[in-house]
C-alpha positions as CSV (number, residue, x, y, z in Angstrom):
1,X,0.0,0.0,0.0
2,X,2.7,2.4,0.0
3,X,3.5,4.5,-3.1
4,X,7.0,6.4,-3.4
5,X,7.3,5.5,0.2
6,X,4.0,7.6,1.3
7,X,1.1,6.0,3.0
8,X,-2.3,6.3,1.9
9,X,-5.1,7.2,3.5
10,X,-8.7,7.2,3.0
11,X,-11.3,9.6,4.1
12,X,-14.7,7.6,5.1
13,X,-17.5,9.9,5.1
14,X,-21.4,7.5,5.7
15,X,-23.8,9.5,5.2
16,X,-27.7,9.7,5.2
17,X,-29.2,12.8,3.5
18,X,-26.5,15.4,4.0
19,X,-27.3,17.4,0.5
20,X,-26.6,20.7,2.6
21,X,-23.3,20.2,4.0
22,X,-21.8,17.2,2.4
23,X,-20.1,19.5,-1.0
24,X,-18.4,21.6,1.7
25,X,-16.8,18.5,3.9
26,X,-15.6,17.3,1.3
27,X,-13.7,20.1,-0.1
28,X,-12.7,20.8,3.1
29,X,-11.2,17.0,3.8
30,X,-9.4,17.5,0.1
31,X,-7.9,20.3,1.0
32,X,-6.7,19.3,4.5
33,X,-5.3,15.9,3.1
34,X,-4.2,16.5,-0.3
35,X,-3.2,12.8,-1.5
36,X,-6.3,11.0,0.3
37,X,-8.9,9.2,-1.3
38,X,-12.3,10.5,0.1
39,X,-15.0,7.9,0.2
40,X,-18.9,9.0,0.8
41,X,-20.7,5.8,1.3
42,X,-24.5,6.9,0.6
43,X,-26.4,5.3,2.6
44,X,-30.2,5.3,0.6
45,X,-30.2,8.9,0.9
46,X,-33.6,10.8,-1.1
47,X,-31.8,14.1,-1.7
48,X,-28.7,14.9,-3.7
49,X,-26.0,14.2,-1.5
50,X,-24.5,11.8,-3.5
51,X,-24.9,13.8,-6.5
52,X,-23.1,16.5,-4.7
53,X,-20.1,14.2,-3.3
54,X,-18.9,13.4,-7.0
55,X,-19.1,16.7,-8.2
56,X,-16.9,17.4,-5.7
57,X,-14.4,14.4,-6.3
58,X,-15.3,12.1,-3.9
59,X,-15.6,8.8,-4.5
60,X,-19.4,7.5,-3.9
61,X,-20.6,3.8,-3.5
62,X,-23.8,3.0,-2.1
63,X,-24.9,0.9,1.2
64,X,-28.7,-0.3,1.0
65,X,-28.1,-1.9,4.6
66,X,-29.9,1.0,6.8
67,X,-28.0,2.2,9.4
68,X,-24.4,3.7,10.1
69,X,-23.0,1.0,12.0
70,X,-23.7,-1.4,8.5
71,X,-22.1,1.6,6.6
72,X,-19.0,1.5,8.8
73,X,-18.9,-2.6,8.0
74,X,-19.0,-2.5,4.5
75,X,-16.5,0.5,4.5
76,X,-14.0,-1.4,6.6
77,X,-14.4,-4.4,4.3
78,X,-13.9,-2.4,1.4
79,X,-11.0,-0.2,1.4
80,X,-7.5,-0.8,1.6
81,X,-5.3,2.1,3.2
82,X,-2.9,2.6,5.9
83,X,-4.1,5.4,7.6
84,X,-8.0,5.5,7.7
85,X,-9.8,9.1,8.8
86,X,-13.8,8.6,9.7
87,X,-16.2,11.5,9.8
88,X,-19.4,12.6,9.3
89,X,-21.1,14.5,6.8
90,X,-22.5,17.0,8.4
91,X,-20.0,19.3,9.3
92,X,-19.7,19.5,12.5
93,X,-15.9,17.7,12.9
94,X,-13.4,20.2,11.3
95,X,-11.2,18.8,8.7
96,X,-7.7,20.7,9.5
97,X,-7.6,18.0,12.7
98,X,-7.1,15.6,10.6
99,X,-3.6,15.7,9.1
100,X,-2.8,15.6,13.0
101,X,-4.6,12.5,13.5
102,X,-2.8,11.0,10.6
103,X,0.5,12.1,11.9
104,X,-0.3,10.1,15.1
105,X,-1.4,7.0,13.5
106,X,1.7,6.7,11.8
107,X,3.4,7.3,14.8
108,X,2.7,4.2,15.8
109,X,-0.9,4.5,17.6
110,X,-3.7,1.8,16.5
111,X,-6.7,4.6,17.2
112,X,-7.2,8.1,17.4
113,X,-10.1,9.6,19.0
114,X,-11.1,13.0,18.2
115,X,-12.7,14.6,21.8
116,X,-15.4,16.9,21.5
117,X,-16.2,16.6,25.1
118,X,-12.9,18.4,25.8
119,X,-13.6,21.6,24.2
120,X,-16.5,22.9,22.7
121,X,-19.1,20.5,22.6
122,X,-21.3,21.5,25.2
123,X,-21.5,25.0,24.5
124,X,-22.1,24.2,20.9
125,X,-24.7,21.5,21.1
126,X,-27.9,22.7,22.0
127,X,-29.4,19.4,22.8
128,X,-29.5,19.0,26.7
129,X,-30.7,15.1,26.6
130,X,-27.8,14.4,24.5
131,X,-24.9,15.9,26.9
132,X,-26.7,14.3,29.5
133,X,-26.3,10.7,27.5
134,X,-22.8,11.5,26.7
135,X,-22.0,12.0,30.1
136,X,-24.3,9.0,31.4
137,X,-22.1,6.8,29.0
138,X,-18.9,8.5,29.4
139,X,-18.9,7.2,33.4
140,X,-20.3,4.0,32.8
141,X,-17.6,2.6,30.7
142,X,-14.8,4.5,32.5
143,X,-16.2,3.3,35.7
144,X,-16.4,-0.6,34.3
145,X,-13.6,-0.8,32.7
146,X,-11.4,1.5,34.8
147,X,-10.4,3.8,31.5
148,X,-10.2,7.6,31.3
149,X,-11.9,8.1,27.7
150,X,-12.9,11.9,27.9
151,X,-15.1,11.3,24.4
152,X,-16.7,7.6,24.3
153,X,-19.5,8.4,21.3
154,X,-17.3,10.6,18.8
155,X,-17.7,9.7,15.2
156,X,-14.4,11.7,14.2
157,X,-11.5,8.9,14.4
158,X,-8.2,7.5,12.5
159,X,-6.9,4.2,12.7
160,X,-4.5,2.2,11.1
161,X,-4.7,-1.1,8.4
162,X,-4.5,-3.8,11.4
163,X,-7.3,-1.9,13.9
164,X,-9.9,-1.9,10.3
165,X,-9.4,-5.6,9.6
166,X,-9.5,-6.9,12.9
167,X,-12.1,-5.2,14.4
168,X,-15.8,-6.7,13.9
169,X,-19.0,-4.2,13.3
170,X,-21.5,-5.7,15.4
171,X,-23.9,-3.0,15.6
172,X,-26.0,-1.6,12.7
173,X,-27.1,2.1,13.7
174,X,-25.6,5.0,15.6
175,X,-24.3,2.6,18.7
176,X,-21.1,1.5,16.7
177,X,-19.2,4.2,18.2
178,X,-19.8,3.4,21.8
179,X,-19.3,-0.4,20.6
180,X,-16.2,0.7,19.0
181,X,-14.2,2.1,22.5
182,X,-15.7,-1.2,24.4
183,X,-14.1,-3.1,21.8
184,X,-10.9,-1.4,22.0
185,X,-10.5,-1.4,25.8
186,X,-11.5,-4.7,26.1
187,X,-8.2,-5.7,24.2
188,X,-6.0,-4.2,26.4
189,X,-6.0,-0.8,24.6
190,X,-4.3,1.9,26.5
191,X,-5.1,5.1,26.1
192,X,-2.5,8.1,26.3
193,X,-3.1,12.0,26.8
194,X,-2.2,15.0,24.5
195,X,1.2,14.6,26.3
196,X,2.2,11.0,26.5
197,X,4.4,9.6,23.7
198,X,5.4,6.3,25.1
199,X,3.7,3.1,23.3
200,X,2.6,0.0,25.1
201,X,2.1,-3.8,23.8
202,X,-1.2,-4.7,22.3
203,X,-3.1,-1.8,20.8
204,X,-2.5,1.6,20.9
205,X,-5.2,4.5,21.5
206,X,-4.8,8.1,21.4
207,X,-7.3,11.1,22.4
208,X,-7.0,14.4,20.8
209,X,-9.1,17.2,21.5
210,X,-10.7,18.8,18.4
211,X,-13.3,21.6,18.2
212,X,-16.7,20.5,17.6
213,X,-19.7,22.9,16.0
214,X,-23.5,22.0,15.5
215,X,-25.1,21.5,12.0
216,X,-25.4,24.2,10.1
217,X,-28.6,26.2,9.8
218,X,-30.8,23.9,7.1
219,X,-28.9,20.7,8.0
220,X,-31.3,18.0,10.1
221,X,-29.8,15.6,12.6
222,X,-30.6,11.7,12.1
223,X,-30.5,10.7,15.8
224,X,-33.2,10.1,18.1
225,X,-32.6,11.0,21.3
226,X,-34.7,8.1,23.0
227,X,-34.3,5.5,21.0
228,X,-30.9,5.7,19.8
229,X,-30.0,6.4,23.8
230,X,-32.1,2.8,24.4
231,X,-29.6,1.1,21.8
232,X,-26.5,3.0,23.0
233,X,-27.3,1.9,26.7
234,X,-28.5,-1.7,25.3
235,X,-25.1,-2.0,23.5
236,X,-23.3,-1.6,26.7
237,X,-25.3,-4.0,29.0
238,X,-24.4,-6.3,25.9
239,X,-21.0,-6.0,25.6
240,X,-20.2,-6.0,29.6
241,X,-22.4,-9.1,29.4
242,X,-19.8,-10.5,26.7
243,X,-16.6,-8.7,27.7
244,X,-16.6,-9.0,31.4
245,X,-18.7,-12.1,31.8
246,X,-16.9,-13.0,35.7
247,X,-18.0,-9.4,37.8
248,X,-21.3,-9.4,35.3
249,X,-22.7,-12.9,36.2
250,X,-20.6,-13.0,39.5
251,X,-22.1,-10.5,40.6
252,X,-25.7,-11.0,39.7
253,X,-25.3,-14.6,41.3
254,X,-23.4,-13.3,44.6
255,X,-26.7,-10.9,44.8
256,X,-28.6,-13.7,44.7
257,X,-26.9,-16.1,46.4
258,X,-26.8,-13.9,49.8
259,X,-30.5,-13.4,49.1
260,X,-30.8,-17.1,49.8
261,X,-28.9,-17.3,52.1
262,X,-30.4,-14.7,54.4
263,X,-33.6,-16.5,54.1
264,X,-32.4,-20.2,54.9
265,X,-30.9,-17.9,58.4
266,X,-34.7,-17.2,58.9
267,X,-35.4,-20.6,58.4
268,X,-32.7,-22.2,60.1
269,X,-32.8,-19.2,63.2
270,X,-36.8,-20.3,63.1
271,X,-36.0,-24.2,63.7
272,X,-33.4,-23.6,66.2
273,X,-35.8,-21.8,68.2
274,X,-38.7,-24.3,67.6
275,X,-37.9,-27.5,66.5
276,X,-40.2,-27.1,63.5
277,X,-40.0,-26.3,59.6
278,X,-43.3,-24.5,59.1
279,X,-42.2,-22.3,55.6
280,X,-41.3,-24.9,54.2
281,X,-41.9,-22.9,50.0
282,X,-39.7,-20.3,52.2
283,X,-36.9,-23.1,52.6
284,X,-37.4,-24.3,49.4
285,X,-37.2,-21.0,47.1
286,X,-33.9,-20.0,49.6
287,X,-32.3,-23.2,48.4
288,X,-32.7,-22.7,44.5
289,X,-31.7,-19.1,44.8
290,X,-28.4,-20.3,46.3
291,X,-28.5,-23.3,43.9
292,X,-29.0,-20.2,41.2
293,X,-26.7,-18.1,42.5
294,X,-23.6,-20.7,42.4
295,X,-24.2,-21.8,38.8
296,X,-24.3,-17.9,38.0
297,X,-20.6,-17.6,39.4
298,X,-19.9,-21.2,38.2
299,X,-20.7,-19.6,34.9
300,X,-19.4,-16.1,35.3
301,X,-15.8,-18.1,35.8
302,X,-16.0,-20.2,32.3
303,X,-17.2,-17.5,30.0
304,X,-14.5,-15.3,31.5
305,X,-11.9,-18.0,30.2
306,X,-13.7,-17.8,27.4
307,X,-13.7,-14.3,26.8
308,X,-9.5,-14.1,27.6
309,X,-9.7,-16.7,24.7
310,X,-11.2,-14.6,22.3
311,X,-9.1,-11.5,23.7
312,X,-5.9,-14.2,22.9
313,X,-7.4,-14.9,19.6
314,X,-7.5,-10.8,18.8
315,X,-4.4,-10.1,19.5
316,X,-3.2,-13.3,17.0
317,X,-5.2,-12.2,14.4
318,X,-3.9,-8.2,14.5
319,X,-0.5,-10.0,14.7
320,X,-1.3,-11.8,11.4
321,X,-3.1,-9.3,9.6
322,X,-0.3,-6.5,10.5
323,X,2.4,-9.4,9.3
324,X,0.5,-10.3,5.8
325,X,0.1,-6.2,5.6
326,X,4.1,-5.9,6.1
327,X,5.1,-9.0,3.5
C-alpha cells in the first residue's frame, strides 16, 4: 500500500441525506489531506447528496443496509489504506484535525479519538438530553472498565490497516461508536493523553481534543434522542455481558446467592428456636436461589476463560493481519 514510500489514506464519510453540508466536507477533507482518497458511502439517501459528493471528487458507492453501524462494516471491508480518517457528513468535525490525526497513526498509535467533550461540545450542542447521555455513558464505561476516555460516542477517528481488519462491526445504527471504545478497551487498549508519547504492547489509543460545531442552519440531525440512547445503553449492557462475563454474572449470582442465604438464616434461626420447619416454600425457594446463584458464578468463571480466549485470539489475528500487511 505504499507508493513512493508515502502511505495512503482514506477519508470515510457515511452518510444519510447530507445534501446541505456534504459538497463543503468534502472540499474541506481535500484540501486538509491532499493525497487522500475521500469515500462517501450513501447510505439510501432521497436528496442529492451523492450527487453532490462526486461533483466534488469524492468517490461515492452505495450501502442499501440502513443504518451507520452497516455503513462502517462495509466501509471497513472495502477499502485498503494505511491510515483511515472517519467522519461525518455534516460538518460538524473540522477537517484541518485531521492531518494531526494521521501524523499520530503513523506514529505508531492503532486509534485516534477526536474529543469533542474536551472543548467545545457542550456549548455548541444545543441538545441538553444528548450531553446528559454523553455523560451518562462517558462514566459507565470509565467506571467498568477503569479507562479515562474523555469522548466515548465521537464519530471523528483514524486508525491504522490492522485496527480496520480486525475489528468486527456488530452494531448496525448510531451505537457502533460506543461499541467501538468497548471493543478497544476490552483488548487491552491503553489510552494516552495530549502529552504522552510512550507506546505500550497490544493496541494503541490516542485522544486528541478537536473543536466541535452543530449543524449548520438547514442541516437535520438523524439521531433520536430516545431511541438511539435505548440502543447505545443496550449495546453496553451487551458487551459487559460479553466482555466481562466473571464481575457481570458474578455478581448478579453473589446478589442472589446472599438473598438465599439470608432467608435459609430465617429458616434455620426459626427451627433452632422451635424444633419445627413451618415455611417450608420459604426453605425451598432460599435453596434454588443459592443453587442459582452458584451456577451464576460457576458460569461467570467459564465465560470469563472464554472471553481471555477470544481477547488471545485478537491479538493473534492483529499479529497476522499486520504481518501479511508488512510482506
Amino acid at each position: 500500500m505504499f507508493e513512493n514510500n508515502q502511505p495512503s489514506v482514506a477519508v470515510l464519510l457515511p452518510c444519510f441525506n447530507e445534501e446541505v453540508t456534504i459538497g463543503k466536507v468534502v472540499r474541506d477533507f481535500k484540501a486538509a489531506l491532499p493525497g487522500a482518497a475521500v469515500y462517501v458511502y450513501d447510505n439510501n439517501s432521497t436528496d442529492r447528496t451523492a450527487e453532490i459528493a462526486a461533483a466534488e471528487g469524492a468517490i461515492v458507492r452505495k450501502e442499501p443496509r440502513q443504518g451507520k453501524g452497516n455503513v462502517i462494516r462495509a466501509m471497513f471491508e472495502d477499502i485498503d489504506a494505511d491510515v483511515y480518517v472517519m467522519a461525518d457528513g455534516d460538518d460538524t468535525y473540522p477537517a484541518d484535525a485531521a492531518p494531526a490525526m494521521v501524523a499520530k497513526v503513523l506514529e505508531g498509535y492503532d486509534m485516534v479519538i477526536g474529543d469533542r467533550l474536551s472543548s467545545t461540545y457542550f456549548q455548541e450542542n444545543k441538545r441538553p438530553f444528548h450531553n446528559f447521555g454523553n455523560r451518562l455513558v462517558r462514566g459507565s464505561i470509565n467506571g467498568l472498565f477503569g479507562a479515562h476516555v474523555t469522548d466515548i460516542m465521537t464519530g471523528y477517528r483514524a486508525f491504522n490497516f490492522t485496527f480496520v481488519k480486525a475489528y468486527p462491526v456488530l452494531s448496525r445504527g448510531f451505537e457502533v461508536e460506543t461499541e467501538m471504545t468497548i471493543h478497544s478497551l476490552n483488548n487491552n487498549l491503553r489510552l494516552y493523553e495530549m502529552t504522552i508519547h510512550s507506546l505500550n504492547n497490544n493496541l494503541r489509543l490516542y485522544e486528541m481534543p478537536i473543536q466541535y460545531r452543530d449543524r449548520p442552519e438547514g442541516s437535520v440531525s438523524k439521531l433520536d434522542t430516545v431511541g438511539d440512547g435505548i440502543r447505545v445503553m443496550s449495546t453496553i449492557f451487551r458487551m459487559i455481558r460479553e466482555y466481562k462475563p466473571l464481575p457481570f454474572f458474578g455478581g448478579l449470582g453473589l446478589i442472589i446467592g446472599i438473598v438465599g442465604i439470608v432467608l435459609c438464616g430465617t429458616v434455620t434461626f426459626e427451627f433452632a428456636k422451635t424444633g419445627v420447619v413451618t415455611h417450608f416454600p420459604t426453605l425451598i425457594g432460599a435453596v434454588m436461589l443459592v443453587i442459582a446463584g452458584l451456577l451464576l458464578i460457576i458460569a461467570g468463571i467459564i465465560l470469563d476463560v472464554m472471553a481471555k480466549n477470544d481477547r488471545k485470539t485478537f491479538v493473534l489475528d492483529t499479529n497476522k493481519i499486520a504481518y501479511n500487511k508488512r510482506h
